[in-house]
PDB file of N, H, CA, C and O in Angstrom:
ATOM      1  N   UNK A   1      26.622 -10.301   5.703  1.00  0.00           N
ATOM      2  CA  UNK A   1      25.236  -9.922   5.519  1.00  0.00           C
ATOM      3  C   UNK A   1      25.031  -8.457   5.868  1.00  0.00           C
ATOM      4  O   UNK A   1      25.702  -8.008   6.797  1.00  0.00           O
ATOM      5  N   UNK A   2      24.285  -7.758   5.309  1.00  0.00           N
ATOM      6  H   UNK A   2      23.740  -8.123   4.554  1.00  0.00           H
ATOM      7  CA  UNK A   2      24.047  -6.417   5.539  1.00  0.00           C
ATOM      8  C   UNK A   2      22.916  -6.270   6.582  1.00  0.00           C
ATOM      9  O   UNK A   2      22.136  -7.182   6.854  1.00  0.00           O
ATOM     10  N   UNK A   3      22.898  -5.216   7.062  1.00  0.00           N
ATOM     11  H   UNK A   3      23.531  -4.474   6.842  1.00  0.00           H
ATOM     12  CA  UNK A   3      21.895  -4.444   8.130  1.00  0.00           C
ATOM     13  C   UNK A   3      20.504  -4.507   7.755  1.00  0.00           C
ATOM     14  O   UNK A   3      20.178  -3.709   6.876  1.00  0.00           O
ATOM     15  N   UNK A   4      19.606  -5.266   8.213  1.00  0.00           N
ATOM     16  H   UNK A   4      19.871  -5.914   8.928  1.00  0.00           H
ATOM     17  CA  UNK A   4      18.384  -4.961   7.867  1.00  0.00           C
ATOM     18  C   UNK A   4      17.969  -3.562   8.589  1.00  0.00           C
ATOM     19  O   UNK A   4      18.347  -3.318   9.735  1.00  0.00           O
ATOM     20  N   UNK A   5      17.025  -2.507   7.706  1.00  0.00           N
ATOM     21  H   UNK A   5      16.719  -2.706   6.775  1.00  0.00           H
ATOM     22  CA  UNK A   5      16.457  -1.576   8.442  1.00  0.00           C
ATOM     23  C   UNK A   5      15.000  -1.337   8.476  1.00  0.00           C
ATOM     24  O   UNK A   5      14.567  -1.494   7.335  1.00  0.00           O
ATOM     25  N   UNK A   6      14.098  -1.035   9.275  1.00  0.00           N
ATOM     26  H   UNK A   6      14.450  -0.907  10.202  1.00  0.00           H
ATOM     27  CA  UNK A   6      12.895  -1.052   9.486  1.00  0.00           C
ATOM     28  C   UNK A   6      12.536   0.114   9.017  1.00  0.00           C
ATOM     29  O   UNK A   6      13.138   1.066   9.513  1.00  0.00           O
ATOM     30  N   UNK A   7      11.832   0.324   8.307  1.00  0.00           N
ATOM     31  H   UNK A   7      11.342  -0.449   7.904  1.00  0.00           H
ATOM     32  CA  UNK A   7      11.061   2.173   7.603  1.00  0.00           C
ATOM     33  C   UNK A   7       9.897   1.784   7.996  1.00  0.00           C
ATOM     34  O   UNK A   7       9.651   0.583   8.114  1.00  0.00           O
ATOM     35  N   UNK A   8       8.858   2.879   8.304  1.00  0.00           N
ATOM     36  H   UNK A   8       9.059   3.854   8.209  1.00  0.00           H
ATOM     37  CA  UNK A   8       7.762   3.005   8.813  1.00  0.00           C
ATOM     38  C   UNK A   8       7.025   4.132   7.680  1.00  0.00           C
ATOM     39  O   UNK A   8       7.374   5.286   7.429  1.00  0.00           O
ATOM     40  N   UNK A   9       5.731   3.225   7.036  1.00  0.00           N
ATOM     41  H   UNK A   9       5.447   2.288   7.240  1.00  0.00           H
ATOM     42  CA  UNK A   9       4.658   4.101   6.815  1.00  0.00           C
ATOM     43  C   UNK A   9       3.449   3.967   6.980  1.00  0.00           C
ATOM     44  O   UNK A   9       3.065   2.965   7.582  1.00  0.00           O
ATOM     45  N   UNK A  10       2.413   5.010   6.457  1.00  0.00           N
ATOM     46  H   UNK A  10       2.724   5.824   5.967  1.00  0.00           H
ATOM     47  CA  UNK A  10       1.139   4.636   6.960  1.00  0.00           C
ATOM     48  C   UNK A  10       0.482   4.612   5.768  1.00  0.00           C
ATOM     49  O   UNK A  10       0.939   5.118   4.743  1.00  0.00           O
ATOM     50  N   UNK A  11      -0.586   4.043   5.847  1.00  0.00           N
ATOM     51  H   UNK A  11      -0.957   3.633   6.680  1.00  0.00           H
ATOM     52  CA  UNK A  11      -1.731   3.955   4.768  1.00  0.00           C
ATOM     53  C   UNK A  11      -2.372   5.144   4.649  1.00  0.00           C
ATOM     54  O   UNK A  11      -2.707   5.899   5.561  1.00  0.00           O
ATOM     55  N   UNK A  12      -2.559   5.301   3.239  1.00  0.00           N
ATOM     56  H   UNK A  12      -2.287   4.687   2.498  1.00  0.00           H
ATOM     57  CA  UNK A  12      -3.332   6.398   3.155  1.00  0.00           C
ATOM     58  C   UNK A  12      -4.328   6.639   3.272  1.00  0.00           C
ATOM     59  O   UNK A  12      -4.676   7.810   3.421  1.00  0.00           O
ATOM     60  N   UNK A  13      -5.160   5.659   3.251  1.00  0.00           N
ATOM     61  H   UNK A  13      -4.877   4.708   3.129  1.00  0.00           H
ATOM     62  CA  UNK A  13      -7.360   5.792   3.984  1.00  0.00           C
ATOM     63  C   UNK A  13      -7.006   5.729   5.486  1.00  0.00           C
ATOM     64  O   UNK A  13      -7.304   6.798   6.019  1.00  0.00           O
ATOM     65  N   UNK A  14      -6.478   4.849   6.336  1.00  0.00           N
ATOM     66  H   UNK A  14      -6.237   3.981   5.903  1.00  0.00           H
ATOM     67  CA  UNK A  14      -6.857   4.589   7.502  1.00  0.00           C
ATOM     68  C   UNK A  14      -5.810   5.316   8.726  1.00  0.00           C
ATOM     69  O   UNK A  14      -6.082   5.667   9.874  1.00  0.00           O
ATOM     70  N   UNK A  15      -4.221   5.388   7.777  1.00  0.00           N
ATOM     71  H   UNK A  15      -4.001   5.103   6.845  1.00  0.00           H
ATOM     72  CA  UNK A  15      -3.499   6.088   8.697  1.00  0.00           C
ATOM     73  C   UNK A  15      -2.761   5.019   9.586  1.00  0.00           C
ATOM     74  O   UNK A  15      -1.809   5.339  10.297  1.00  0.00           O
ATOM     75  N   UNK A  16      -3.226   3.787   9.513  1.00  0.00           N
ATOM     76  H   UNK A  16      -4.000   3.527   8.935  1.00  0.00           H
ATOM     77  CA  UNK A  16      -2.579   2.852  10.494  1.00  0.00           C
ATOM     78  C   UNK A  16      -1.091   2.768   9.716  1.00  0.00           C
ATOM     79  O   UNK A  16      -0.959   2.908   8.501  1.00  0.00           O
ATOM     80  N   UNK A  17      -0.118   2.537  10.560  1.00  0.00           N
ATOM     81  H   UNK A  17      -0.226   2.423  11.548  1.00  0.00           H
ATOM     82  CA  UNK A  17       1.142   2.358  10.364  1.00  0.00           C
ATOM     83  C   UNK A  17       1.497   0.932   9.616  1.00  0.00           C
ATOM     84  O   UNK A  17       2.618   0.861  10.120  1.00  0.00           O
ATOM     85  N   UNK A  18       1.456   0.286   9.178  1.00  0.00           N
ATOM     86  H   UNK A  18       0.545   0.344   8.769  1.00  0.00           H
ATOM     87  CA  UNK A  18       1.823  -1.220   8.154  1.00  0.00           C
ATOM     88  C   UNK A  18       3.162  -1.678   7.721  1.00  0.00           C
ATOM     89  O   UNK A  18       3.819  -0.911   7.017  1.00  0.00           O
ATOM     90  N   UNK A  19       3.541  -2.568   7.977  1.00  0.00           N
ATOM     91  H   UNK A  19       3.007  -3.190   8.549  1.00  0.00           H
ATOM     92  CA  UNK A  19       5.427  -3.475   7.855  1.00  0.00           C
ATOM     93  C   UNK A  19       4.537  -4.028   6.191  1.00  0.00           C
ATOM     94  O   UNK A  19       5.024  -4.796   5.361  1.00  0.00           O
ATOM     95  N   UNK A  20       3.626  -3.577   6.140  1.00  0.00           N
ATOM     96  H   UNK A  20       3.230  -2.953   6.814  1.00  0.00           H
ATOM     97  CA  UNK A  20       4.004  -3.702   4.447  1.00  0.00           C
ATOM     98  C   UNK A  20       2.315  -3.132   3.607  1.00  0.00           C
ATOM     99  O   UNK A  20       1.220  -3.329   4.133  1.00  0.00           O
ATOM    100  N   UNK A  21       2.562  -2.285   1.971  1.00  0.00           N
ATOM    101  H   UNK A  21       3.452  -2.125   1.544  1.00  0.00           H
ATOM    102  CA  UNK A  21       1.818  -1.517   2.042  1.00  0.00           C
ATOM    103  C   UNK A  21       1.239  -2.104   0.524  1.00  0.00           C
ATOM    104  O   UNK A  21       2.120  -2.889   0.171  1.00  0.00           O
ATOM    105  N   UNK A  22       0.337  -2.089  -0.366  1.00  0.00           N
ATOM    106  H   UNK A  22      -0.378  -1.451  -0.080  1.00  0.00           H
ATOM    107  CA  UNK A  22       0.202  -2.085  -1.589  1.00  0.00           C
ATOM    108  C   UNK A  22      -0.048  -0.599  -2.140  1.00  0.00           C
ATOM    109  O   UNK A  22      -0.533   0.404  -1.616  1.00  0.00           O
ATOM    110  N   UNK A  23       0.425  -0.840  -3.280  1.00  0.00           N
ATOM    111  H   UNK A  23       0.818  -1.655  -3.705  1.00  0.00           H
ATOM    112  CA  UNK A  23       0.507   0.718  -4.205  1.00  0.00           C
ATOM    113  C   UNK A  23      -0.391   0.120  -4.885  1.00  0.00           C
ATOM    114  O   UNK A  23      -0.430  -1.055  -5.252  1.00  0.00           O
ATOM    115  N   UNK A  24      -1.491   1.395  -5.128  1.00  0.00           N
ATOM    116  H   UNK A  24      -1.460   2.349  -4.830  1.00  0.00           H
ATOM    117  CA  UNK A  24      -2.387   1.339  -6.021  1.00  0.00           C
ATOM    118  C   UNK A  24      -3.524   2.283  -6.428  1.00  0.00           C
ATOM    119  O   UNK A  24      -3.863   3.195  -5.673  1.00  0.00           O
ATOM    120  N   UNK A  25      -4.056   2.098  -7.492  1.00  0.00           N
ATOM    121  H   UNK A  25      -3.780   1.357  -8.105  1.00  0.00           H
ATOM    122  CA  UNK A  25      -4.989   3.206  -7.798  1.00  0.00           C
ATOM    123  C   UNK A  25      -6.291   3.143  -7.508  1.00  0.00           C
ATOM    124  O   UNK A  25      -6.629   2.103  -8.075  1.00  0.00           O
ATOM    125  N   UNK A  26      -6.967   3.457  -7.140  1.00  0.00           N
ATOM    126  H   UNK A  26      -6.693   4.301  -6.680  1.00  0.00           H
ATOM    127  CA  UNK A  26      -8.185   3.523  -6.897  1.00  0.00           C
ATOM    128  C   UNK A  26      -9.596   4.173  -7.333  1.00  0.00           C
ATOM    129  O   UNK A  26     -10.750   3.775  -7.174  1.00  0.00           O
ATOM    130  N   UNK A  27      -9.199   5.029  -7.788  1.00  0.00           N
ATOM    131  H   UNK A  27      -8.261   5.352  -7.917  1.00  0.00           H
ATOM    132  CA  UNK A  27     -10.172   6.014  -8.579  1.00  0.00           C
ATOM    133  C   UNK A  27      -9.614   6.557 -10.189  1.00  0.00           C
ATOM    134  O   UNK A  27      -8.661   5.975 -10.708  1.00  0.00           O
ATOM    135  N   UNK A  28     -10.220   7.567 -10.805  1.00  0.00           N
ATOM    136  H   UNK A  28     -10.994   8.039 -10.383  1.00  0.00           H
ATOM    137  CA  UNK A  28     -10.157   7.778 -12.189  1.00  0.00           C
ATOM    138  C   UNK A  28      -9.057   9.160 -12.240  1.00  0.00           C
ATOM    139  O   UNK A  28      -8.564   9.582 -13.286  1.00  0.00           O
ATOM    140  N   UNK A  29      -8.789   9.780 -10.776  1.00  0.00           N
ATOM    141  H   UNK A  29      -9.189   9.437  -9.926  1.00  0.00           H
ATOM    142  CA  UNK A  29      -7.589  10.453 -10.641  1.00  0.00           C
ATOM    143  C   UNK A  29      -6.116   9.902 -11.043  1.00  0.00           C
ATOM    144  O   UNK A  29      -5.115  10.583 -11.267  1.00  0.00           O
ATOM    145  N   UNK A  30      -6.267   8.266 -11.079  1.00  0.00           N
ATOM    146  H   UNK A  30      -7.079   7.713 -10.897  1.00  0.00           H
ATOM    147  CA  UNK A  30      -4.628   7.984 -11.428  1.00  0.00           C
ATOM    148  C   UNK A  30      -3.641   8.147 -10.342  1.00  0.00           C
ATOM    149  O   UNK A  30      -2.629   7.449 -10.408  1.00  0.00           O
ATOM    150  N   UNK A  31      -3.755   8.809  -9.540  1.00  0.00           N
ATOM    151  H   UNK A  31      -4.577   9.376  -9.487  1.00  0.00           H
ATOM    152  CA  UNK A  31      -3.277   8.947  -8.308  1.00  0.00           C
ATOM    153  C   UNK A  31      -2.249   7.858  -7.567  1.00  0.00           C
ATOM    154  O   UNK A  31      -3.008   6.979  -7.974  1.00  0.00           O
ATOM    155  N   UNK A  32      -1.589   7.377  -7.109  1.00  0.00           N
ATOM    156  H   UNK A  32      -0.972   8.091  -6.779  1.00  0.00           H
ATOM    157  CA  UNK A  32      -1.003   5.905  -6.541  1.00  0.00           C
ATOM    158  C   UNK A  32      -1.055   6.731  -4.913  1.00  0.00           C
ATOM    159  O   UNK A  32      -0.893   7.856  -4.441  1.00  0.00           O
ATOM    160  N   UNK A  33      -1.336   5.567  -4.544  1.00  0.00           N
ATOM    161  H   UNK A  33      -1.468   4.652  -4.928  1.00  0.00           H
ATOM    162  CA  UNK A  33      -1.749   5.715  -2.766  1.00  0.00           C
ATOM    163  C   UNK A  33      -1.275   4.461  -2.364  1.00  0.00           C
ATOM    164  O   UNK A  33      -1.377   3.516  -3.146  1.00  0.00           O
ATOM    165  N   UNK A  34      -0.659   4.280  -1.013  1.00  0.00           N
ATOM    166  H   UNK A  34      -0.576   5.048  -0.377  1.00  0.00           H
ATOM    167  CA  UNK A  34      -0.746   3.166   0.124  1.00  0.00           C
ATOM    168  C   UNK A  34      -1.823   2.614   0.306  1.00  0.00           C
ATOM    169  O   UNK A  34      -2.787   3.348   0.094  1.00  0.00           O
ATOM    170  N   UNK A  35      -2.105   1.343   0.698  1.00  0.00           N
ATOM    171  H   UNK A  35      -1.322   0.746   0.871  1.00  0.00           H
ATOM    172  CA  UNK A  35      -2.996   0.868   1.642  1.00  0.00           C
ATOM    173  C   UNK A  35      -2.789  -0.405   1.996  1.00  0.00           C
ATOM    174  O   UNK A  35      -2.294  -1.246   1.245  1.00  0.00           O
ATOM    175  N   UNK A  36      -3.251  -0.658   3.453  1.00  0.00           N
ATOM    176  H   UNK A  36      -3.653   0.025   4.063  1.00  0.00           H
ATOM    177  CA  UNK A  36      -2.703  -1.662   4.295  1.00  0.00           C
ATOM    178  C   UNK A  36      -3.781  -2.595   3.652  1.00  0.00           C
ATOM    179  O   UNK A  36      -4.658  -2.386   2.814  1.00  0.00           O
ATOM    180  N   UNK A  37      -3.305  -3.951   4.512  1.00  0.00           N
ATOM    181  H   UNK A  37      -2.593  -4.121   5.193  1.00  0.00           H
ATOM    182  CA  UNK A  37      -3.883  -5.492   4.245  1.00  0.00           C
ATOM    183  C   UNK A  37      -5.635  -5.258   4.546  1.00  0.00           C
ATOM    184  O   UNK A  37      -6.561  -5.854   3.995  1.00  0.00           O
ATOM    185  N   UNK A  38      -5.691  -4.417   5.378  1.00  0.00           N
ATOM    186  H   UNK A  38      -4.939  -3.932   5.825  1.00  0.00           H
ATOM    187  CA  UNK A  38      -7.016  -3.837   6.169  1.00  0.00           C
ATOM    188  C   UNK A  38      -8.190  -2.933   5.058  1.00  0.00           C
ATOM    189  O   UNK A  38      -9.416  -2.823   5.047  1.00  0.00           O
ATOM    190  N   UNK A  39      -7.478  -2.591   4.505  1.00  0.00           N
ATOM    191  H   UNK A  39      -6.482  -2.681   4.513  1.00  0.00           H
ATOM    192  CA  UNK A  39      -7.997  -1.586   3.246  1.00  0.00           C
ATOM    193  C   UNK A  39      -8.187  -2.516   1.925  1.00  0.00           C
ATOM    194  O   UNK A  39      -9.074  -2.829   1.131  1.00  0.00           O
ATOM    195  N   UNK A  40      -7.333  -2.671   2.082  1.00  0.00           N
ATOM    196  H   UNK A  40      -6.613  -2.417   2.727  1.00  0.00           H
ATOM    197  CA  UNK A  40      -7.022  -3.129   0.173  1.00  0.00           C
ATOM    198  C   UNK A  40      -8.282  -4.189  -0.426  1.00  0.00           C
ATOM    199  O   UNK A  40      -8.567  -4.253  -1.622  1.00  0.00           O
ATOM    200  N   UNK A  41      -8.856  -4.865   0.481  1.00  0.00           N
ATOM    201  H   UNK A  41      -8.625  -4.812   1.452  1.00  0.00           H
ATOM    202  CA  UNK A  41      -9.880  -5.352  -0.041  1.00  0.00           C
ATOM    203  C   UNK A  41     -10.655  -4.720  -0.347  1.00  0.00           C
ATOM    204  O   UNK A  41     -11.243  -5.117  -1.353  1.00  0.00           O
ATOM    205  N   UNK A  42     -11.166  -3.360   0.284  1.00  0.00           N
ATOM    206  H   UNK A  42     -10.688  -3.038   1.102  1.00  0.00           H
ATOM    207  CA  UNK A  42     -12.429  -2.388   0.617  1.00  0.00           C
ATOM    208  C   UNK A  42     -12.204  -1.716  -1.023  1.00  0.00           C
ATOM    209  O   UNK A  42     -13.154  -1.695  -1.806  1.00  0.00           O
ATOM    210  N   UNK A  43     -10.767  -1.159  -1.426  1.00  0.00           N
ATOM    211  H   UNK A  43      -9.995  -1.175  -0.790  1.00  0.00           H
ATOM    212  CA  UNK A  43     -10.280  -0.778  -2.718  1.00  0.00           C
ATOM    213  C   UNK A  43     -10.626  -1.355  -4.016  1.00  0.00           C
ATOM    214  O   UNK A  43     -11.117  -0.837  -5.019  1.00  0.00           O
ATOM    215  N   UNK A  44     -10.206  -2.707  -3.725  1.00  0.00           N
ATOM    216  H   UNK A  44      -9.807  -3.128  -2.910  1.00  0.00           H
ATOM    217  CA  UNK A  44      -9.876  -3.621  -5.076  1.00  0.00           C
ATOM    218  C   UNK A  44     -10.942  -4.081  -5.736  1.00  0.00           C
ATOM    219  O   UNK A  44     -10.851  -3.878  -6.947  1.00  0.00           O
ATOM    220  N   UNK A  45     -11.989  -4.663  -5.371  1.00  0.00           N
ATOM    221  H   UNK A  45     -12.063  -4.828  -4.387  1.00  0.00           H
ATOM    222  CA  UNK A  45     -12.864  -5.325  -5.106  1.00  0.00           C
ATOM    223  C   UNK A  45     -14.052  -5.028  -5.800  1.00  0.00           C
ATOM    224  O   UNK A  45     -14.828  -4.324  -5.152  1.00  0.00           O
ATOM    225  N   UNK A  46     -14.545  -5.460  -7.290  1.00  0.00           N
ATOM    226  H   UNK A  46     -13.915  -6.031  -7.816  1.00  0.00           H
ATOM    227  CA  UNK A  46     -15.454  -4.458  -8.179  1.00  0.00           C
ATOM    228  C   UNK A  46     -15.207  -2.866  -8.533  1.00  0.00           C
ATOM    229  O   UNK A  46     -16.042  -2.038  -8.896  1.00  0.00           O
ATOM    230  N   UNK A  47     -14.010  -2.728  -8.347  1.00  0.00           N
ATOM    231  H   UNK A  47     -13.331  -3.400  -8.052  1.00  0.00           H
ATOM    232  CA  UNK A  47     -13.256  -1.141  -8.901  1.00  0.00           C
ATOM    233  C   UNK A  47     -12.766  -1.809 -10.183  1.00  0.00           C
ATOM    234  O   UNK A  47     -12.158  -2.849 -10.438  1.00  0.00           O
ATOM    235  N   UNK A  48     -13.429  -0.484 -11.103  1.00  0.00           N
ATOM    236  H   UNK A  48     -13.922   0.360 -10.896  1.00  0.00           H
ATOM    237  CA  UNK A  48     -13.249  -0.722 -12.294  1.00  0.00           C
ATOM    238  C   UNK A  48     -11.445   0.015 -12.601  1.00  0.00           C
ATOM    239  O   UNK A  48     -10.649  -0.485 -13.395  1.00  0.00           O
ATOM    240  N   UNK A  49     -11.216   1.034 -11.901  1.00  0.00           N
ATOM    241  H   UNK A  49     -11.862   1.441 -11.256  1.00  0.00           H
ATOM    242  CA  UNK A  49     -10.407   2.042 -11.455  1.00  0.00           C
ATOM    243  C   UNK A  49      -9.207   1.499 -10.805  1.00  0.00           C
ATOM    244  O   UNK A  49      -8.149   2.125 -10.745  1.00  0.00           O
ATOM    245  N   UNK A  50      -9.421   0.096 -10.226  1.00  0.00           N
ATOM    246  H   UNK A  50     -10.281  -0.412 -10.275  1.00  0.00           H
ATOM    247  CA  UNK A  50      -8.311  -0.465  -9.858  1.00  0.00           C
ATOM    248  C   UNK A  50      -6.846  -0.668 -10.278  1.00  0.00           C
ATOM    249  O   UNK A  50      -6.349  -1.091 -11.322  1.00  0.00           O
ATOM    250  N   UNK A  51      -6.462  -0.349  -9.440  1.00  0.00           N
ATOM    251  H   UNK A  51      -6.866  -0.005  -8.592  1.00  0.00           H
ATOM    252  CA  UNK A  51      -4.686  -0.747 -10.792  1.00  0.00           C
ATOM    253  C   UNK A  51      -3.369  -1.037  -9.268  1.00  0.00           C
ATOM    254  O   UNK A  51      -3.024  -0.230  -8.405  1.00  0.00           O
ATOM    255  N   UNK A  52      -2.982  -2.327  -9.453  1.00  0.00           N
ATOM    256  H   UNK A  52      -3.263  -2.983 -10.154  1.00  0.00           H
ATOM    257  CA  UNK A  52      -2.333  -2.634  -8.816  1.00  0.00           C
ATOM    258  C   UNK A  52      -0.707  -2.201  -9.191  1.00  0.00           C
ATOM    259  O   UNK A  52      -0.196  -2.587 -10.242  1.00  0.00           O
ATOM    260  N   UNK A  53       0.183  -1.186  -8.009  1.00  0.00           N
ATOM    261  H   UNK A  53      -0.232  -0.872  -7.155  1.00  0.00           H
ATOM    262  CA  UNK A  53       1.467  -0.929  -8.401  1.00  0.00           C
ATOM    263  C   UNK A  53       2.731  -1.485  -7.763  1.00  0.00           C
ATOM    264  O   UNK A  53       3.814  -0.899  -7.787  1.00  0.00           O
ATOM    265  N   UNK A  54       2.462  -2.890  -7.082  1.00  0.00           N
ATOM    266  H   UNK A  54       1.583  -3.366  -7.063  1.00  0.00           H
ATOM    267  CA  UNK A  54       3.421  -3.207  -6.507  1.00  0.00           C
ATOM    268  C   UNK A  54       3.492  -3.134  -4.740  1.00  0.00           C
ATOM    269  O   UNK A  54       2.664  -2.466  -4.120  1.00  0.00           O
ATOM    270  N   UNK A  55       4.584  -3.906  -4.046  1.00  0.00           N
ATOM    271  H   UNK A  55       5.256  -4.449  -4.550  1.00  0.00           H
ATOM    272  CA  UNK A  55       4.206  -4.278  -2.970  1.00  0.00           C
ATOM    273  C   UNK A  55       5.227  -3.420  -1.750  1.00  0.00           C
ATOM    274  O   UNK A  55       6.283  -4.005  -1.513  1.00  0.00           O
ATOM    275  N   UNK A  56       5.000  -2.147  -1.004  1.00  0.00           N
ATOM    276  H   UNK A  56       4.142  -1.671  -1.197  1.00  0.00           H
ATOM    277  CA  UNK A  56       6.372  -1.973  -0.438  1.00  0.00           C
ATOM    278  C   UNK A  56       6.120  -2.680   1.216  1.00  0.00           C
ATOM    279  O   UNK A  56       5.126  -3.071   1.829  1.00  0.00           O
ATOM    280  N   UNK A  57       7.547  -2.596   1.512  1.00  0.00           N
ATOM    281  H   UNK A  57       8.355  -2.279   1.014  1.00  0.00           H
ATOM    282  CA  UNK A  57       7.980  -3.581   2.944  1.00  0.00           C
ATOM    283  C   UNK A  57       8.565  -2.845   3.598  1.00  0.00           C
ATOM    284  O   UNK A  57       9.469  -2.158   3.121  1.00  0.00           O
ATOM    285  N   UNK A  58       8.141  -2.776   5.116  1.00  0.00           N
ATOM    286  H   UNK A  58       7.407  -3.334   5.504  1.00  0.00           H
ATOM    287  CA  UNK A  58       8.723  -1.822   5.908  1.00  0.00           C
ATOM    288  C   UNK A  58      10.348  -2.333   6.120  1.00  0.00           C
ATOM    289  O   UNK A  58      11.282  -1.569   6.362  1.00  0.00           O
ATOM    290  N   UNK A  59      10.423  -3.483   6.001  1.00  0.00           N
ATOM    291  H   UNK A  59       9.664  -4.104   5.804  1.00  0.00           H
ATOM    292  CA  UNK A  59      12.174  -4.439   6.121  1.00  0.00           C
ATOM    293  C   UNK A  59      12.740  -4.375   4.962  1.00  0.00           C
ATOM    294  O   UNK A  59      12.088  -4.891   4.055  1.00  0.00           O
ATOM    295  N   UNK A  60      13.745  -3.911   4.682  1.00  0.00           N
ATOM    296  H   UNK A  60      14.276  -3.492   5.419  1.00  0.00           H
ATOM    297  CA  UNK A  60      14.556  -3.927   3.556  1.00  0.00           C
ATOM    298  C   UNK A  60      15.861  -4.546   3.423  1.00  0.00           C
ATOM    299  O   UNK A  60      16.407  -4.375   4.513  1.00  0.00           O
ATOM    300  N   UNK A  61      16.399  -4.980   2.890  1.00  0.00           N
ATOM    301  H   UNK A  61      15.956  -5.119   2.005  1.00  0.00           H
ATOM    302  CA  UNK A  61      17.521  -5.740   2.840  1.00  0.00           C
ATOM    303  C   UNK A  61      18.521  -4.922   2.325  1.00  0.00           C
ATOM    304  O   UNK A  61      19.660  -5.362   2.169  1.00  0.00           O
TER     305      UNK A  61
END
């Protein structure tokens, strides 16, 4: 079995550090940003602008 390793990032609205992040768009910039479990509702949620890019994990295999 290989080494699991822990990477650390933060969300991009709140800055909190997250073991796992969603990519996504949020506005009409197109832009892809982080945001934690804490955010992502505040994002998603009646955004027409929304665009979901996938899920990253601070544990990697």
């Amino acid at each position: 079995m290989g080494k699991r390793r822990l990477r650390q990032k933060q969300c991009d609205r709140c800055q909190a550090t997250a073991a796992v992040l969603y990519r996504v768009q949020i506005d009409q910039s197109g832009q892809w940003q982080f945001v934690c479990d804490a955010c992502w509702p505040e994002v998603s949620q009646n955004n027409p602008h929304y665009v979901y890019g996938g899920t990253w994990k601070a544990q990697k295999g």
